[in-house]
C-alpha positions, 0 to 999 in steps of 0.5 A: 500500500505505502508503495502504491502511495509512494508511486501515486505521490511521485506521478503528482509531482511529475505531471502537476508540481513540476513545471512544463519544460519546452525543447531544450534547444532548435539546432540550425546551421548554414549561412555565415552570409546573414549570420550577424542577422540571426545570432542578433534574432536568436538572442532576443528570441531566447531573451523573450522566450528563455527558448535557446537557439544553437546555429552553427555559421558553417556555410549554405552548402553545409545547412543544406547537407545538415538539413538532408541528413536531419541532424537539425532543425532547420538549414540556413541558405543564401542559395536556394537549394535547386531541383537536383537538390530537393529531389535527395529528401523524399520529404518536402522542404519549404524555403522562406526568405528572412531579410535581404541582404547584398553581396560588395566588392571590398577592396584594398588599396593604398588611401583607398580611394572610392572606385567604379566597377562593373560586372564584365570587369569583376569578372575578368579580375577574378577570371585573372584577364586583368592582372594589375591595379593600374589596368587601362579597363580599370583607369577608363571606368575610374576617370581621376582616380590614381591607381598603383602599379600593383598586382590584383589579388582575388580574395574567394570563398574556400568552403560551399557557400551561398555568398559564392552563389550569388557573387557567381550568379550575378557575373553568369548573368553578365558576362558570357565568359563567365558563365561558359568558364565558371557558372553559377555554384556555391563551389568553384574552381578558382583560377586565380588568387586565393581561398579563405573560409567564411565571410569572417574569413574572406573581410580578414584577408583582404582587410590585412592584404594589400592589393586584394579585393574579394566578395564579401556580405555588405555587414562584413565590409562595414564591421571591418571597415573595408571600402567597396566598389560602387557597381554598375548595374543593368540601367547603366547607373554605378550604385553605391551598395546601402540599404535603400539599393538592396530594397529596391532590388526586390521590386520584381515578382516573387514566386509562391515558393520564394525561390528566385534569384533577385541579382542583376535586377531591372531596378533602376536603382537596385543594387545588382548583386542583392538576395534573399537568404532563406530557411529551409526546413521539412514541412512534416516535421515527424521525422526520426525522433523529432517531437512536436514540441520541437516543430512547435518551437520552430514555428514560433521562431519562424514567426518571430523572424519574419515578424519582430525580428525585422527590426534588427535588419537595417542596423545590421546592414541587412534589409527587412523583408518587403510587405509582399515576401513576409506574407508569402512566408507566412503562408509557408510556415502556415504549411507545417504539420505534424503527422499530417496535421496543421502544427498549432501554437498557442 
């Protein structure tokens, strides 16, 4: 009988005296290209909510082979991840875009003078066409500028990453000799210059090599207080990369699935090495030993990004979704289930 009461007294405590406790964590990993982004989003979370978010900055090809071998919660990408890509889950995976962001063109020179480039330039540098500083293709698009005799030094992305995508994806679209030689990927094989990892990786080197100029994610170049090129973009204007030209870019249409590629836009003052970056996760959210507690807890989050979140993208040099995009990824995350079901939150 004592034993009875005994194991009656402990079932009590458990279920009714102890508090709830929600998932220990959401683990993420991917993108390093709005990493400052969400490291700030993830920490207001968990100051809101007490709910911890671990997200591991290890590039967009690494967040896509974490999310495909479902050792997390969710991937962050700056590429969207293609056909070829999503055919590897049998599981439906949803992209949903959480800020904008743009790719610069930093450089190092001596007094750092402010610069004018255009995409079939970018492209022959990295290319290695155009070997020195004081290039005559370089000095006709810089009227006034005094440039040195100094080698050009490529500064790239070792590891898979979504900053390559788009850095790439941009010059495929326009430079044919790009596209024939180099593509569009998040890995390339570099023909010139040299490899650093991350965007962290890529702002140290160029800030400390004089002579390099690299691709890097526009909050990198501010923090480290590298210079950046002004681009010339497809209305023929060369525009200064600010939050306002990474805004405009956006104004095209907007696939249902978000997917799409936004660089080289057609605005008249967009700045034309922009993008989405996105999360990526399953749309069941039952799958190996994943609970609903946790698909709850994803789904919360998710909303807070696109929601509140928003506020920290423009001191981060990141810009908030337009109106249109955070409706299109409200209804995504609304396509969450649960063993079929609707994943519903308090």
């Amino acid at each position: 009988m004592r034993i009875l009461c005994l194991a009656v007294f402990l079932f009590f405590v458990s279920f009714v005296l102890i508090p709830s406790v929600s998932a220990s964590e959401l683990l993420g990993a991917g993108a390093t290209f709005p990493y400052p982004f969400y490291s700030k989003v993830f920490k207001s979370y968990n100051e809101k909510t007490g709910e911890r978010i671990n997200y591991q900055a290890i590039g967009s090809g690494g967040g896509i082979r974490q999310l495909l071998s479902k050792t997390v919660d969710f991937g962050a990408t700056d590429a969207f991840m293609k056909k070829d890509e999503l055919k590897q889950s049998k599981e439906e995976i949803i992209h949903i875009p959480t800020c904008m962001g743009a790719v610069s063109i930093a450089y190092n020179l001596p007094s750092n003078p402010g610069i004018k480039l255009s995409g079939k330039l970018i492209s022959e540098i990295f290319l290695g066409n155009i070997k020195k500083w004081n290039d005559p293709k370089i000095i006709k698009l810089n009227p006034g500028v005094k440039f040195p005799s100094l080698k050009i030094i490529p500064v790239y992305r070792s590891d898979g990453s979504g900053t390559t995508f788009i850095f790439s994806d941009y010059l495929s679209k326009v430079s044919e000799e790009w596209k024939k030689k180099m593509g569009a990927a998040k890995v390339l094989k570099w023909r010139s210059g040299i490899g650093a990892k991350g965007n962290a990786g890529v702002a140290g080197t160029i800030k400390n090599l004089p002579g390099s100029i690299g691709y890097i994610e526009f909050v990198y170049a501010k923090s480290n207080k590298i210079p950046v090129a002004k681009i010339k973009n497809s209305s023929g204007k060369f525009i200064l990369l600010s939050i306002d030209t990474i805004s405009l870019a956006a104004n095209t249409s907007i696939p249902s699935d978000t997917r799409v590629s936004i660089t080289n836009t057609k605005a008249e003052n967009g700045y034309p090495i922009s993008s989405f970056t996105w999360l990526i996760f399953y749309k069941e959210q039952k799958y190996s030993d994943h609970k609903l507690l946790q698909a709850v807890s994803l789904k919360k989050l998710l909303y807070y990004i696109i929601g509140e979140g928003q506020k920290f993208a423009p001191n981060l040099y990141y810009a908030p979704l337009p109106e249109n995009v955070r409706k299109l990824s409200h209804k995504l995350i609304d396509k969450m289930t649960y063993n079929g079901k609707a994943v519903a939150i308090n």
